[in-house]
C-alpha positions as CSV (number, residue, x, y, z in Angstrom):
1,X,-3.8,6.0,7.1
2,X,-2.5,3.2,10.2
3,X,-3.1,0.0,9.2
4,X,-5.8,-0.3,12.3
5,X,-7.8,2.4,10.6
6,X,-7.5,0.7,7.7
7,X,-8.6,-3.2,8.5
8,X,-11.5,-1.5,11.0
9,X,-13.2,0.7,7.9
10,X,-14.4,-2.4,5.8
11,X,-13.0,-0.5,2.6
12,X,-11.3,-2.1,-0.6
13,X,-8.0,-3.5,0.1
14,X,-8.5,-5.2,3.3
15,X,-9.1,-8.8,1.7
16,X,-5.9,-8.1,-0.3
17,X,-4.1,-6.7,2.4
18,X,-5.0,-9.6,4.5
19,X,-3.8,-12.1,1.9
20,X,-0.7,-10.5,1.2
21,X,0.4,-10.3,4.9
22,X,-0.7,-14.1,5.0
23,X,1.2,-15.0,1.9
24,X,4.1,-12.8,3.2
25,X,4.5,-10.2,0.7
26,X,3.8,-7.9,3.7
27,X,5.4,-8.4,7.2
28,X,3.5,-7.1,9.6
29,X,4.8,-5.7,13.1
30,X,1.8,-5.5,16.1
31,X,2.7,-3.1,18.8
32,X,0.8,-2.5,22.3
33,X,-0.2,0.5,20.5
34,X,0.6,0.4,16.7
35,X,0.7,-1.6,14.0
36,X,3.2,-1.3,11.0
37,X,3.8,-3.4,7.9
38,X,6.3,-3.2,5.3
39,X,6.1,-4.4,1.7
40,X,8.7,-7.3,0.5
41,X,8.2,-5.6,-2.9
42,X,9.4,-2.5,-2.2
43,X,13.2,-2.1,-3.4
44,X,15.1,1.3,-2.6
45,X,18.0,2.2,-5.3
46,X,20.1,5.4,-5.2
47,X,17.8,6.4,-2.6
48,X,14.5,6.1,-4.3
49,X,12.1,4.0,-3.3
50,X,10.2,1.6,-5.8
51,X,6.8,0.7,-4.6
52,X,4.1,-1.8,-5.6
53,X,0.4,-1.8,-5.2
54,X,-0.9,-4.3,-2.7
55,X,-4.7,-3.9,-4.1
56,X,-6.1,-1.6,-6.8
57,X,-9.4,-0.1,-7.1
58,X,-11.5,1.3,-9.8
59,X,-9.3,4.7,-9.5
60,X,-6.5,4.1,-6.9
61,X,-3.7,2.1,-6.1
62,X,-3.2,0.6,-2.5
63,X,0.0,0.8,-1.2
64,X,2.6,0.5,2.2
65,X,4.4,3.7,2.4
66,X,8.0,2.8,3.2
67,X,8.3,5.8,5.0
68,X,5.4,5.5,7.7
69,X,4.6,1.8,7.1
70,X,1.1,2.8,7.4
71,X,-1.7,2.8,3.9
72,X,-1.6,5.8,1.7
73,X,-4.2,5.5,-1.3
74,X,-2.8,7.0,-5.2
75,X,-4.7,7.9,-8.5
76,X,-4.6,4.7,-10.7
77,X,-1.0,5.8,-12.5
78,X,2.3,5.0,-12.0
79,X,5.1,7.5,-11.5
80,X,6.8,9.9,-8.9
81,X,4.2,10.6,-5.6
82,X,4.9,13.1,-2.6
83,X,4.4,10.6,0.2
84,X,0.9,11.8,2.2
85,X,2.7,11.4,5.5
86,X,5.9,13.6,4.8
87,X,5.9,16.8,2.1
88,X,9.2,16.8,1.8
89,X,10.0,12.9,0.4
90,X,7.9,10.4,-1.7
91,X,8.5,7.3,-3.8
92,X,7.7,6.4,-6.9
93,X,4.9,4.0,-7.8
94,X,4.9,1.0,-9.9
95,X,2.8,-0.1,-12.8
96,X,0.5,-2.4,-10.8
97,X,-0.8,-5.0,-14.3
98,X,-0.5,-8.0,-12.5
99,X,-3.1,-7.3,-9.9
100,X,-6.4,-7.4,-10.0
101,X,-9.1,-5.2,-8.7
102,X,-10.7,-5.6,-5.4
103,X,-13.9,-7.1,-5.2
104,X,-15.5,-4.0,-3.6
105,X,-14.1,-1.3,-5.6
106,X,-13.7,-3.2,-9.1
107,X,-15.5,-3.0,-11.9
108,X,-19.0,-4.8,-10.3
């Protein structure tokens, strides 16, 4: 998903994506017509990328794909993922336990 799609839907994760762009965790790069971010968290070793949940909902983690640097959304475990936005490559996902979940899709 682009990260316009994504701040104009009103789902969970935009307050956290919001924050973590203004805290710098995630840089954010504003086109004419794109807009890309990238996570500060992510690490790449031996060609695998290491990625960390910005936000985390009831069943999914939130996170930049460093691939597209655009939002893909995961079931709620860590491990290997094919990235949404190319079949062929993917990254695997961090445990997320320091983050809480978001206010709309939490446990309210």
């Amino acid at each position: 998903m682009t990260i316009k799609s994504f701040l104009s839907m009103g789902v969970s994760g935009v307050e956290e994506y919001k924050e973590a762009v203004k805290t710098g965790r995630i840089d954010e790069y504003r086109g004419e017509h794109t807009t890309e971010a990238t996570d500060s968290l992510t690490e790449r070793n031996r060609g695998v990328y290491r990625v960390k949940p910005f936000a985390v909902t009831k069943s999914q983690y939130l996170i930049i794909c460093p691939l597209c640097r655009g939002i893909h959304a995961h079931g709620k475990t860590s491990g290997h993922r094919v990235a949404h936005c190319d079949n062929e490559h993917g990254y695997f996902i961090e445990e997320a336990d320091e983050i809480t979940y978001t206010k709309n899709g939490g446990t309210e």
